[in-house]
TILUM-362965 format. One record per residue (C-alpha): x negated, y, z; residue in three letters. Coordinates in steps of 0.1 Angstrom, whole numbers. Layout:
BEGIN
X Y Z ALA
...
//
This chain:
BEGIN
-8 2412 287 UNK
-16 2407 248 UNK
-53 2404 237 UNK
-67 2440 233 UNK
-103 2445 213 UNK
-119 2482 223 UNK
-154 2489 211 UNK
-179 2512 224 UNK
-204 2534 210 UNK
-230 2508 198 UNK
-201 2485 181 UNK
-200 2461 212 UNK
-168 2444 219 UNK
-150 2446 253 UNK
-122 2420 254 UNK
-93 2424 280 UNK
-62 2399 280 UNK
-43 2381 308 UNK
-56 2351 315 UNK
-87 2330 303 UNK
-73 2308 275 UNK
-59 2339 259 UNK
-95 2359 267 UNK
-111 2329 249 UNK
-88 2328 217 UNK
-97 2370 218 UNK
-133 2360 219 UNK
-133 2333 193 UNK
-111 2361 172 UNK
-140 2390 177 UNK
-168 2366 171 UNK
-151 2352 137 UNK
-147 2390 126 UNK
-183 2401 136 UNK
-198 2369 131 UNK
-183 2344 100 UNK
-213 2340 80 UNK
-235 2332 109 UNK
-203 2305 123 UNK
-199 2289 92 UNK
-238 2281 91 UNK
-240 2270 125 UNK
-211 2252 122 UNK
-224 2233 91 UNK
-261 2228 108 UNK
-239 2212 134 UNK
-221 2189 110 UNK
-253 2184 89 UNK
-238 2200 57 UNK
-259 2231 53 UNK
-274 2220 26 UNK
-246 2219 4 UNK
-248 2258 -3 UNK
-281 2264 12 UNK
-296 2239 -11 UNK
-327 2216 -7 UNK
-344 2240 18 UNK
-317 2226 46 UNK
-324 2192 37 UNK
-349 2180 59 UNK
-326 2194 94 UNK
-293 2183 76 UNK
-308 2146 77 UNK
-320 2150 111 UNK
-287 2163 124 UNK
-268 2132 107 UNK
-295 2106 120 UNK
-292 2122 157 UNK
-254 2117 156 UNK
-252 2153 161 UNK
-218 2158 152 UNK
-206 2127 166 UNK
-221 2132 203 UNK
-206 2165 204 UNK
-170 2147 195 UNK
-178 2123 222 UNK
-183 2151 246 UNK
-152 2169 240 UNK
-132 2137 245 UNK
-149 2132 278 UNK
-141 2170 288 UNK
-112 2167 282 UNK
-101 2137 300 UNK
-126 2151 328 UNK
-120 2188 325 UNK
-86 2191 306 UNK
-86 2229 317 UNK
-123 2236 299 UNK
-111 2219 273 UNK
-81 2236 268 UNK
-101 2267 271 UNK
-124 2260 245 UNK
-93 2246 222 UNK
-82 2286 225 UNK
-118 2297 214 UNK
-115 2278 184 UNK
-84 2287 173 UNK
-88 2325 173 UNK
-122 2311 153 UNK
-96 2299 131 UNK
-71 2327 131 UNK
-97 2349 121 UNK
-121 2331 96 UNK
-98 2331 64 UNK
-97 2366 61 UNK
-133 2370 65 UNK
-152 2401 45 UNK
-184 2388 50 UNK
-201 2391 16 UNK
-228 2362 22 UNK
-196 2335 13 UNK
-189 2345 -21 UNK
-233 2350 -27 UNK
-232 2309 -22 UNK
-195 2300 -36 UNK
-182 2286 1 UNK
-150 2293 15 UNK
-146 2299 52 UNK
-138 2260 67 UNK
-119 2250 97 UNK
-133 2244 132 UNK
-127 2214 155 UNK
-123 2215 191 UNK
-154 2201 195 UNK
-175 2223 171 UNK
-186 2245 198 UNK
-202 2215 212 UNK
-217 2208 182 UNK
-233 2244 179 UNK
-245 2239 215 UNK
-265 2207 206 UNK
-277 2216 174 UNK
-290 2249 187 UNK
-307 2230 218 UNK
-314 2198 204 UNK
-351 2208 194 UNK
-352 2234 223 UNK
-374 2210 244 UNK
-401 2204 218 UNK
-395 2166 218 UNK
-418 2165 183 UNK
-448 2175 206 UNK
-447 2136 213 UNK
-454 2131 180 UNK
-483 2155 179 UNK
-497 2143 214 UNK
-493 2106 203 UNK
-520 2120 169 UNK
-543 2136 192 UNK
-544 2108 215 UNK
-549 2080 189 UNK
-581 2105 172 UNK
-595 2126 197 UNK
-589 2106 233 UNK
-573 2112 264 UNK
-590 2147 269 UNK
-574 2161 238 UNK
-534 2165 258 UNK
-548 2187 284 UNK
-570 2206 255 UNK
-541 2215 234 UNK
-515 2217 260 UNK
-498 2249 257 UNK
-465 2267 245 UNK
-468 2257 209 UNK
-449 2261 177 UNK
-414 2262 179 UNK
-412 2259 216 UNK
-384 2283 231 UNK
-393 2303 261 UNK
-386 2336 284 UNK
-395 2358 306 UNK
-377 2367 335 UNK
-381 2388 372 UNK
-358 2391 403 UNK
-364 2416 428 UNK
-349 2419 461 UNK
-332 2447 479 UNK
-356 2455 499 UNK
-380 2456 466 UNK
-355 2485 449 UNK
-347 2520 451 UNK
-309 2512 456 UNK
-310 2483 483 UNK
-296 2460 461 UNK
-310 2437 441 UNK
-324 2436 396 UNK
-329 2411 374 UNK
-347 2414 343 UNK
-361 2401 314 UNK
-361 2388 280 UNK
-354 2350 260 UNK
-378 2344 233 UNK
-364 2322 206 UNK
-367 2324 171 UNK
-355 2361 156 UNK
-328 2353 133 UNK
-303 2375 115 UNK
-277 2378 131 UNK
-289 2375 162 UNK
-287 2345 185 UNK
-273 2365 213 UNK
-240 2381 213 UNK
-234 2412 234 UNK
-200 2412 250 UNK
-171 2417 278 UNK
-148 2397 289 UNK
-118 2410 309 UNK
-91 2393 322 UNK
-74 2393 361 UNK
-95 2365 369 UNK
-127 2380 360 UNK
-141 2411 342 UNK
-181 2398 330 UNK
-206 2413 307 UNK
-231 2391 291 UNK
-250 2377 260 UNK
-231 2352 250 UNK
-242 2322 222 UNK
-220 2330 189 UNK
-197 2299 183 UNK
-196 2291 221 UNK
-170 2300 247 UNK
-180 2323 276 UNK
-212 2333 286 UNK
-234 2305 299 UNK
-273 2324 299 UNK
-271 2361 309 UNK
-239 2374 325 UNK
-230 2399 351 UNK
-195 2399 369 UNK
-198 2428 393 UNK
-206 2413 424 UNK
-234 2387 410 UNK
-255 2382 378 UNK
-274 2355 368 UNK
-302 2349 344 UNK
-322 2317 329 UNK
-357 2313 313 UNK
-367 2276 295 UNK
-381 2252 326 UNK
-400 2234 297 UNK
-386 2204 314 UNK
-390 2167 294 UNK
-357 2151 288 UNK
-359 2133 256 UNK
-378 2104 244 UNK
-390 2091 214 UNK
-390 2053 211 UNK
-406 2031 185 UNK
-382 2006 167 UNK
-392 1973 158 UNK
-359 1968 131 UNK
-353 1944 109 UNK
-326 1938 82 UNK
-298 1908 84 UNK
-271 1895 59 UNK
-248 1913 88 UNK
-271 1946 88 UNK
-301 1960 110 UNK
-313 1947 146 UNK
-337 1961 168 UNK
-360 1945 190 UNK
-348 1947 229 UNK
-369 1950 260 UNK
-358 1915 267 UNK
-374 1901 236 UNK
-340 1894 219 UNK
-333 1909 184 UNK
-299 1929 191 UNK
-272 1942 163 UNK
-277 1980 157 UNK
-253 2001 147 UNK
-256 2008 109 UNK
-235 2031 82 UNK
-244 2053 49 UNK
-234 2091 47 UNK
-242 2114 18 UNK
-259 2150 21 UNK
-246 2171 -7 UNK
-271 2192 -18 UNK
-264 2225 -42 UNK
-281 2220 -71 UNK
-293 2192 -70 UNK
-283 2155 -67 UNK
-266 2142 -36 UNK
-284 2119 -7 UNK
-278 2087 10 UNK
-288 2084 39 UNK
-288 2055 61 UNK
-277 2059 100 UNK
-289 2040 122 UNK
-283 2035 162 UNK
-302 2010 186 UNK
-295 2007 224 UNK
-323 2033 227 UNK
-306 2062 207 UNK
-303 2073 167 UNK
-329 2064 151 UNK
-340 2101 132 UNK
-369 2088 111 UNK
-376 2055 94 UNK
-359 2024 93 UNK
-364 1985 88 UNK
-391 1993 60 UNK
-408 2017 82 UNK
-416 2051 82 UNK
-419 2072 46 UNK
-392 2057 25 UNK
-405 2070 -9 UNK
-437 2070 1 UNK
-460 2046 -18 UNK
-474 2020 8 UNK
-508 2031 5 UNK
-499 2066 14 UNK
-476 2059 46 UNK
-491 2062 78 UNK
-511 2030 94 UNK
-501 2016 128 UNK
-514 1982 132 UNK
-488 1957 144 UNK
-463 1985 148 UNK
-435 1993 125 UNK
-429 2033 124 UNK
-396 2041 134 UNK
-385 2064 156 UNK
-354 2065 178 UNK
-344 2096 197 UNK
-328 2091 235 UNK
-312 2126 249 UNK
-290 2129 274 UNK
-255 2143 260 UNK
-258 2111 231 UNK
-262 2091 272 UNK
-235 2111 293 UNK
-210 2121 268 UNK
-216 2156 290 UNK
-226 2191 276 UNK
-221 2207 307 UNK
-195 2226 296 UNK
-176 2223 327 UNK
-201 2251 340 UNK
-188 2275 315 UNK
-159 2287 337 UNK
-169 2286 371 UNK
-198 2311 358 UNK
-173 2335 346 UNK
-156 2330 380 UNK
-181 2335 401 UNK
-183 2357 428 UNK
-215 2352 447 UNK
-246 2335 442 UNK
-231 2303 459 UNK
-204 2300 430 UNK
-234 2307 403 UNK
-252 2273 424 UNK
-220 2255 423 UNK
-217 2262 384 UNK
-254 2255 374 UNK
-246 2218 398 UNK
-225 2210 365 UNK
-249 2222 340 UNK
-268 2197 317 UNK
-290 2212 288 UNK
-313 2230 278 UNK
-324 2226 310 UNK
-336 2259 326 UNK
-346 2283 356 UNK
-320 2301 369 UNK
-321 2333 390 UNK
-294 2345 406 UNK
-284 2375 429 UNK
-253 2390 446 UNK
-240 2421 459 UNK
-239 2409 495 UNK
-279 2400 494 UNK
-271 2362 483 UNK
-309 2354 462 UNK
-307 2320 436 UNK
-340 2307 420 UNK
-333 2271 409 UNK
-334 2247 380 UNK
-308 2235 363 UNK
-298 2210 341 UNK
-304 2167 334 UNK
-335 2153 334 UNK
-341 2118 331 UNK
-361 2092 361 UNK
-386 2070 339 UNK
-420 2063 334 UNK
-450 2091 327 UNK
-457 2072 295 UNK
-422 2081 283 UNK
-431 2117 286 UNK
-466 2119 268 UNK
-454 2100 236 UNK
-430 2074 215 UNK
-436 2045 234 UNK
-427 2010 225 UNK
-387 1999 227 UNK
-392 1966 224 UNK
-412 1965 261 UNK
-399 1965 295 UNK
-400 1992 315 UNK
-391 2025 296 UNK
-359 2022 305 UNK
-341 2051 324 UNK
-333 2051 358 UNK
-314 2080 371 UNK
-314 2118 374 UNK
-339 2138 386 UNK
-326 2162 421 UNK
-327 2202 407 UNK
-358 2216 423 UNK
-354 2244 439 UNK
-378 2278 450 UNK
-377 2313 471 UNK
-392 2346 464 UNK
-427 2360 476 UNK
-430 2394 488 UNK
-390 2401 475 UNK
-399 2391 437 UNK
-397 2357 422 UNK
-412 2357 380 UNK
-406 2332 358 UNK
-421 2329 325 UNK
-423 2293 319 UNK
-452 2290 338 UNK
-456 2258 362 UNK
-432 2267 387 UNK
-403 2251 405 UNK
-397 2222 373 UNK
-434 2216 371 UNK
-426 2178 384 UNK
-401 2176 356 UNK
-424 2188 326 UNK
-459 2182 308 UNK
-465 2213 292 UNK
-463 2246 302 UNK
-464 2282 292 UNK
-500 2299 302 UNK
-497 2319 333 UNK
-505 2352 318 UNK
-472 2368 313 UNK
-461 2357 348 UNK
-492 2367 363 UNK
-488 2401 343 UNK
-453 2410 354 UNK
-461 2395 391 UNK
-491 2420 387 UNK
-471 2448 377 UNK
-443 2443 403 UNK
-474 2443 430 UNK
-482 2479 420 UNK
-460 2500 436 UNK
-431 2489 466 UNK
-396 2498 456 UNK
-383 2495 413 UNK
-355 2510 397 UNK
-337 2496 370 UNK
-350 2522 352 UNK
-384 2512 357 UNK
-381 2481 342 UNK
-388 2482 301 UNK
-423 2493 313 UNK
-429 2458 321 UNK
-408 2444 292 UNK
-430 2465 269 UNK
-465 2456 284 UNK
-490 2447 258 UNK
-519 2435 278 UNK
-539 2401 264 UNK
-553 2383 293 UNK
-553 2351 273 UNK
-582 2371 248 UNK
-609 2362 278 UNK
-627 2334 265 UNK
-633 2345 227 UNK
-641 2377 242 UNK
-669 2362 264 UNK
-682 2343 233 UNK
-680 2371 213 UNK
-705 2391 240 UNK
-723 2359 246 UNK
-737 2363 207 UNK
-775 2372 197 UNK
-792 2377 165 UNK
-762 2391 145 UNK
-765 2416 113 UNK
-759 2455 120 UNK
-721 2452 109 UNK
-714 2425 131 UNK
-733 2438 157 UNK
-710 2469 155 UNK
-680 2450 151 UNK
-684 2435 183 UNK
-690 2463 201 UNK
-661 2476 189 UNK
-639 2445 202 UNK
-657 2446 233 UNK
-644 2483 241 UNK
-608 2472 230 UNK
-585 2477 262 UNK
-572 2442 255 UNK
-538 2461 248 UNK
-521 2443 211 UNK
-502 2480 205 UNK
-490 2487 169 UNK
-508 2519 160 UNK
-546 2499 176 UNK
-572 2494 152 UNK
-595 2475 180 UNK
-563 2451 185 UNK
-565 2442 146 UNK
-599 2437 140 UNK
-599 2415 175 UNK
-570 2391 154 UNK
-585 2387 122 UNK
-616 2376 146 UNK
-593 2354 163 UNK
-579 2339 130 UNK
-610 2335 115 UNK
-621 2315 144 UNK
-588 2294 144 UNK
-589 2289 107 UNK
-631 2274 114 UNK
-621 2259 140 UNK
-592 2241 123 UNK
-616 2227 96 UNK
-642 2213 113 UNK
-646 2175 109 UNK
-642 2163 142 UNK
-602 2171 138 UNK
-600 2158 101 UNK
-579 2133 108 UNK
-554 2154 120 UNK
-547 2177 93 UNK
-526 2157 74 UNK
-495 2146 97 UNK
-478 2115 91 UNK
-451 2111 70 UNK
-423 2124 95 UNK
-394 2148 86 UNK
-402 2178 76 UNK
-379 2193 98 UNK
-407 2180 128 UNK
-434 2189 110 UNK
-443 2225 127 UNK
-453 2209 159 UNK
-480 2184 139 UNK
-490 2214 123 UNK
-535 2219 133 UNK
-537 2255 126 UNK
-507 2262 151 UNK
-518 2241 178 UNK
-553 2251 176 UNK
-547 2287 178 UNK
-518 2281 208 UNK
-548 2265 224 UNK
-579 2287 219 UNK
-586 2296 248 UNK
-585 2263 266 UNK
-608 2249 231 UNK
-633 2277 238 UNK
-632 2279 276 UNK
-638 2238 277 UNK
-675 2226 291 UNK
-676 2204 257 UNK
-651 2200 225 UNK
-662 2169 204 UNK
-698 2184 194 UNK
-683 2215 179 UNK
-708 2243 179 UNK
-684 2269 190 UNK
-709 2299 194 UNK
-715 2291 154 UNK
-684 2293 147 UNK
-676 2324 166 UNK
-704 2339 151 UNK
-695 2333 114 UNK
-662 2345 123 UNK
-676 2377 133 UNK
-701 2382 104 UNK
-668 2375 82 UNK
-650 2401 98 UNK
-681 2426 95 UNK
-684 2421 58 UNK
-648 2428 55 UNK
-630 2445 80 UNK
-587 2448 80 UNK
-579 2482 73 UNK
-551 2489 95 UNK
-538 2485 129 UNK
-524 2458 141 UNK
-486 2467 132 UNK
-496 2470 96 UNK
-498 2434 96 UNK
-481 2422 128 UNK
-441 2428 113 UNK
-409 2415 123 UNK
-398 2382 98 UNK
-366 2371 113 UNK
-352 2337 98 UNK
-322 2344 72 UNK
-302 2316 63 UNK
-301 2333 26 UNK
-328 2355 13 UNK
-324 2393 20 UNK
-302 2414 0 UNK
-324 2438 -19 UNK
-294 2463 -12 UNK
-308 2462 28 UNK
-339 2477 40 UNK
-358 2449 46 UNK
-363 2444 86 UNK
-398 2431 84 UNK
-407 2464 76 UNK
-410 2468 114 UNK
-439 2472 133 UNK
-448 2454 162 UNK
-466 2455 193 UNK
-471 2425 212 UNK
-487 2392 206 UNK
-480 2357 219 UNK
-493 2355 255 UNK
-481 2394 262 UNK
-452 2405 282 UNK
-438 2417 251 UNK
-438 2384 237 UNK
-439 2389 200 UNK
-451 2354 185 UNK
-471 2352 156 UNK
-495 2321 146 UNK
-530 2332 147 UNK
-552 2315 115 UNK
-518 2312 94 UNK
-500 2348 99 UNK
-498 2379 119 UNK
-460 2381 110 UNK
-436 2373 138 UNK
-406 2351 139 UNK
-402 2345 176 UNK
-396 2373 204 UNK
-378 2388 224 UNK
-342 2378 210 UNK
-327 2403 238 UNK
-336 2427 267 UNK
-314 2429 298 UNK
-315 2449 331 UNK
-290 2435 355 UNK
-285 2460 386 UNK
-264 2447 416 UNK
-262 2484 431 UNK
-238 2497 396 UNK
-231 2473 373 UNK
-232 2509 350 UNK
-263 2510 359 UNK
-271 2479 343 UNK
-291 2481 301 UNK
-294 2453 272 UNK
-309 2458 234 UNK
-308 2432 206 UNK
-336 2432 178 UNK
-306 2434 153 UNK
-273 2446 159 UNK
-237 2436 175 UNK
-227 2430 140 UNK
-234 2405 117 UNK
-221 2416 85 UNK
-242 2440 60 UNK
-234 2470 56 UNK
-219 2478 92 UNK
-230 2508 109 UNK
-240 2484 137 UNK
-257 2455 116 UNK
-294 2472 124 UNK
-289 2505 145 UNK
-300 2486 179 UNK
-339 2480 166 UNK
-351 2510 164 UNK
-348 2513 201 UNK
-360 2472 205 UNK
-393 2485 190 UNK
-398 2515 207 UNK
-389 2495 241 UNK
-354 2515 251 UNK
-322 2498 259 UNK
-285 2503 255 UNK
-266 2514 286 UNK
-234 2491 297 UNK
-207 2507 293 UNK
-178 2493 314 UNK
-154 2523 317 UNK
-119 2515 293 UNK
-113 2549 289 UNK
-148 2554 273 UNK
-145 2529 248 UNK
-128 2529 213 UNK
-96 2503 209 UNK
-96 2484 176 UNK
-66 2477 157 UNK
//
């Protein structure tokens, strides 16, 4: 059978050929015509070159990405497949050559904006998209910003400002049994919150071929469909565990007339690895960087000299005795092993024993899967490598050059059931709580679990409801102190009766719901300045690229609730400081509603085209501890960058039966009809039906 392309009504492709490797080469064909521009960056972020036609904005990750050996783990890893896996790795070889097939002849306007021609992938590159897009996905920087709180505010301050902070990737997602559903059989739902970006990070899509027919979201520049896929008779779904698998190490380094050596466990000075590359940079001069590797891992900031190369001496950060640099240990740069020998077997599977069998293989991020059959087979399980070795290994960077922080081994893959027919995941502690030290909040999971309570038997069809819910249990504690305050001036004493009869819903078109944020940020931005936490507003000198994670504003307003719920914070007179807040707000009030100022900002990797209608025009309901997950960062903005990056509604009764959405579109270039026409329905909560039937769908030339 050749490769055919068909298309249905919202511009998804369905891909049918006659075996896998030619499926995958139609797949990395369909993906290069939909998707160059968004390729070509990823492929360069990979490679750590994006800053040659992004300029100095891309500087700071395309450093990080050389120092982390990005590029060069993920060539590692494809050797290793393929002398472990030679059929995966043939399979992704056909992937990337209908990637290049299809690249030179590319329309996508963004190339000729910058002055880059289309390049040429490697087998590996699809690795090297994996790990680039992953590599910060378990928030190993919060090390950095637990090791400042630590060293300033004491022990007490992890557990204050423990929560799912800036840049931290997360989910929510709900299974529900057969006997839970209108049909017998059973749904999964839910929705991955990552960064928005433009085009999307999910890539809606069919694959068809005599060994399988799946629908799923699948990660552009990747083979297969590794997250969210359905095959007829089992789907399968994943939500972050917030496991911790990296660690940070501190270097001890010194230079020799032979190059760099690190200080060992064993108290024996041992060569490091040591080269130069240069980061081109458009406009601007180029960059030398200097690469370093101990036994550890990559060293991604500082060197013999110490941390803040540049920086004069007075200005670098202080640690007595300690020389500031940082190595980086994660588990691919250890195992040579992606897990992309899961990738198949997924696409394969037939029951929820072959998703188990799969996920065995898989090795990062590492995740929560749930998985369910058409024969009543039920999967809720983590997935993925996480490494045996001390606690102090998880909290922060801890010294390389004593025994004792060594790895030893792999953590077993815990494993859960379902209560009353529904298992919820929303990275919650849960099944990987042994394998993590910071979790999401409960509320979304105790919201959905609270909504699936309410009545006994859900339809597919029921299911945006929850996606869409808007209620803010984490608003509790500011909204006792708020009704715990005395003495206040009329205005204020009006504005907090008006927050007080706020249903706690964060909906667009609510006034209550915006004057209850600029409260909140007010609050944050008080609380942010007070001198107890002076010494953490100015982060060490670390790359920028890290920097969101030491950020106080962010973590402060992440944590509120624990910071105002806690018996004592430092001598901080939080009642003052909620009252102020409110007086400000009195004196003057926001205008809108909350949507007027809570808008979609979806990362571009070039400014917008002013030809486009700019999609941060839109509206949103939602706030960061909702259901309807729409992050903003409270004391900073009410824009949002993070969300819901998809919606699915997997049904094991009909596939047909079965909805997704994307904020965006299927298609990445401008100007398609299908570039934007899916948001309109991700705002108003409504979802695209799957379409499966051949005759139904358009064939493309």
């Amino acid at each position: 059978m050749s490769i055919e392309i068909y298309r249905d009504a919202w511009g998804i492709p369905h891909l049918r050929a006659g075996s896998a490797r030619e499926l995958a080469r139609a797949q990395g064909r369909v993906t290069a015509r939909d998707r160059a521009w968004q390729l070509e960056v990823e492929r360069h972020r990979a490679q750590g070159t994006s800053a040659a036609f992004l300029g100095a904005g891309a500087l700071s990750w395309d450093t990080l990405a050389r120092r982390a050996r990005l590029d060069d783990t993920a060539r590692r890893c494809f050797g290793a497949l393929e002398r472990r896996d030679p059929e995966t790795a043939d399979w992704v070889r056909a992937y990337v050559d209908g990637v290049n097939e299809e690249l030179p002849g590319t329309r996508a306007p963004e190339f000729a904006r910058v002055g880059l021609a289309p390049g040429r992938w490697e087998p590996w590159t699809p690795l090297g998209v994996w790990l680039a897009t992953h590599i910060l996905f378990a928030g190993f920087p919060a090390k950095l910003w637990r090791d400042e709180a630590l060293r300033h505010l004491g022990p007490d301050a992890v557990g204050l400002f423990a929560a799912d902070g800036p840049g931290t990737s997360g989910s929510n997602g709900w299974l529900v049994a057969g006997p839970r559903t209108t049909t017998g059989h059973a749904v999964l739902a839910g929705d991955p919150h990552r960064y928005i970006e433009e085009p999307g990070v999910y890539q809606q899509i069919r694959l068809s071929c005599p060994e399988f027919d799946v629908i799923g979201l699948a990660v552009p520049g990747v083979p297969g469909i590794a997250h969210f896929g359905h095959t007829r008779t089992v789907a399968w779904s994943i939500t972050n565990a917030m496991a911790d698998y990296q660690d940070l190490y501190r270097e001890r380094l010194r230079r020799t007339g032979a190059g760099v050596e690190a200080l060992g466990p064993d108290g024996v000075w041992h060569r490091a690895t040591r080269h130069t590359e240069t980061v081109e940079v458009a406009g601007e001069a180029p960059v030398e960087i200097e690469v370093i590797e101990t036994g550890r891992g990559p060293v991604i900031a500082g060197g013999p000299e110490g941390l803040g190369e540049g920086v004069p001496e007075e200005e670098r950060p202080v640690f007595p005795g300690v020389p500031v640099a940082l190595s980086l240990r994660y588990p691919p740069r250890v195992t040579e092993d992606l897990g992309f020998s899961a990738l198949l077997p997924l696409l394969r599977a037939r029951r929820t024993a072959d998703v188990d069998r799969a996920f065995d293989l898989w090795a990062e991020p590492v995740n929560v899967v749930q998985a369910a059959d058409t024969e009543g087979g039920l999967l809720h399980r983590v997935a993925g490598r996480v490494p045996v070795r001390p606690e102090a290994n998880r909290l922060r960077p801890v010294p390389a050059w004593e025994p004792g922080h060594d790895w030893r081994g792999w953590h077993d893959s815990p494993r859960a059931g379902l209560t009353d027919g529904i298992a919820v995941m929303a990275n919650q502690r849960g099944p990987a709580t042994p394998l993590g030290v910071e979790f999401a909040p409960p509320h979304r999971a105790d919201r959905i679990t609270a909504l699936l309570q309410e009545k006994e038997q859900w339809s597919a069809a029921d299911m945006p409801l929850i996606h869409m819910d808007t209620h803010l249990a984490s608003a509790q504690p500011l909204l006792d102190r708020i009704e715990a305050l005395d003495g206040l001036s009329p205005e204020a004493v009006t504005t907090r009766e008006t927050i007080l009869r706020w249903d706690r819903r964060m909906v667009a078109s609510s006034r209550e719901a915006a004057l209850y944020a600029a409260v909140r940020s007010a609050v944050v931005r008080r609380l942010a300045a007070h001198p107890a936490f002076a010494a953490l507003t100015t982060p060490p000198a670390y790359p920028d690229v890290l920097l969101p994670w030491l950020g106080l504003v962010p973590r402060v307003a992440f944590a509120l609730e624990h910071l105002l719920h806690a018996e004592e914070l430092y001598g901080i007179d939080r009642a003052g400081i909620v009252r102020a807040a409110v007086e400000e707000m009195a004196a003057e009030p926001p205008r809108g509603t909350w949507g007027d100022t809570h808008r979609l900002a979806p990362w571009r990797a070039l400014p917008e085209d002013e030809r486009e209608a700019p999609a941060h025009a839109a509206a949103l309901s939602g706030d960061h501890d909702c259901v309807l997950c729409t992050s903003a960062v409270p004391g900073l903005t009410d824009l949002a960058a993070r969300g819901p990056a998809a919606r699915y509604i997997w049904d094991l009764a009909r596939r047909e039966d079965s909805f997704w959405v994307v904020p965006l579109g299927a298609s990445g270039m401008p100007g398609s009809p299908h570039h934007r026409d899916q948001l309109p329905l991700w705002l108003r909560g409504d979802l695209v039906p799957v379409g499966t039937d051949w005759q139904q769908l358009k064939k493309e030339d």
